[in-house]
C-alpha positions as CSV (number, residue, x, y, z in Angstrom):
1,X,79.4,-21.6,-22.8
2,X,80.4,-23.1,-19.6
3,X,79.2,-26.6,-18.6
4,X,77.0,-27.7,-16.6
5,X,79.8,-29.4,-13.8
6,X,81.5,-25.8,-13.6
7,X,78.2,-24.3,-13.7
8,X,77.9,-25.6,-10.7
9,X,81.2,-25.6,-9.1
10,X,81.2,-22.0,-9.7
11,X,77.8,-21.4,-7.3
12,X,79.8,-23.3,-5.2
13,X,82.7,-21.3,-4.7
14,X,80.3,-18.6,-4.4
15,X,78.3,-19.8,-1.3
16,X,78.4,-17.3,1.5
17,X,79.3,-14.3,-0.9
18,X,83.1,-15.3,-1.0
19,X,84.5,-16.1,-4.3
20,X,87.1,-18.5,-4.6
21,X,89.0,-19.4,-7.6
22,X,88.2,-22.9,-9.1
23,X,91.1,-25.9,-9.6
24,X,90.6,-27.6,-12.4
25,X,92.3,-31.3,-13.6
26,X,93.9,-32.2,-17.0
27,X,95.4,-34.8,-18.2
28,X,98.4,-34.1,-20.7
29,X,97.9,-36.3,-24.0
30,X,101.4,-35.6,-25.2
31,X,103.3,-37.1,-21.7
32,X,99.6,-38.4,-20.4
33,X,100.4,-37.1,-16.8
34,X,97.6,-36.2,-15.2
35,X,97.5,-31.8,-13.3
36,X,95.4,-29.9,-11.2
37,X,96.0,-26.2,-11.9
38,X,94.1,-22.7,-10.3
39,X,92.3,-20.3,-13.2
40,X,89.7,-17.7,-12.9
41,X,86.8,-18.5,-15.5
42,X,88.3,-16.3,-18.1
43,X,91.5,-18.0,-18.3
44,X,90.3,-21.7,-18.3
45,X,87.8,-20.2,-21.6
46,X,90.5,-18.8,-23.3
47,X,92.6,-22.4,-23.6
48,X,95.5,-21.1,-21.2
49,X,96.2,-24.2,-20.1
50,X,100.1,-26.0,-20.1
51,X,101.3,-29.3,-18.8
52,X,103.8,-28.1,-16.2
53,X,105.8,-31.4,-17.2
54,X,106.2,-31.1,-20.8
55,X,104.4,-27.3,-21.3
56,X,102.4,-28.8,-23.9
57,X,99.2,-27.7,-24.7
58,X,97.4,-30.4,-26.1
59,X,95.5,-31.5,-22.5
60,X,91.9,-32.8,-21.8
61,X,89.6,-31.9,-18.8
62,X,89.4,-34.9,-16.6
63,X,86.1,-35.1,-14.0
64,X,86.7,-34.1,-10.5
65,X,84.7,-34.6,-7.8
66,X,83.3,-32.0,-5.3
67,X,81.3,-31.8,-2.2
68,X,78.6,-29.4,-0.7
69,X,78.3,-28.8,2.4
70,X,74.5,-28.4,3.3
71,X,72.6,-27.5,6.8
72,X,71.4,-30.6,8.8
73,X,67.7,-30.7,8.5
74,X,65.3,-32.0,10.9
């Protein structure tokens, strides 16, 4: 089951009925580099995740930030 955070970042990418695909960031445990890498939703839940330094992968999500861009209100 997804999170809440990608939950959300996913209606995000959504908004205006274009999908994009979500970057997520890691942080290897083996070298403790952080990453940023691109995945579709399916790939990110099956574990497909490397360290493009070492290729290990032992990594942990890290928390991102995001905006939303909303319509000015009067």
């Amino acid at each position: 089951m997804p999170s809440r955070r990608l939950t959300r970042q996913w209606a995000l990418w959504r908004m205006g009925g274009v999908t994009r695909m979500p970057s997520y960031e890691f942080q290897c445990k083996k070298c403790n580099k952080p990453f940023s890498v691109t995945l579709t939703i399916k790939e990110r839940e099956a574990g497909r995740i490397a360290c493009p330094t070492c290729g290990s992968k032992d990594a942990e999500p890290l928390l991102g930030s995001f905006f939303a861009k909303t319509s000015k209100k009067s």
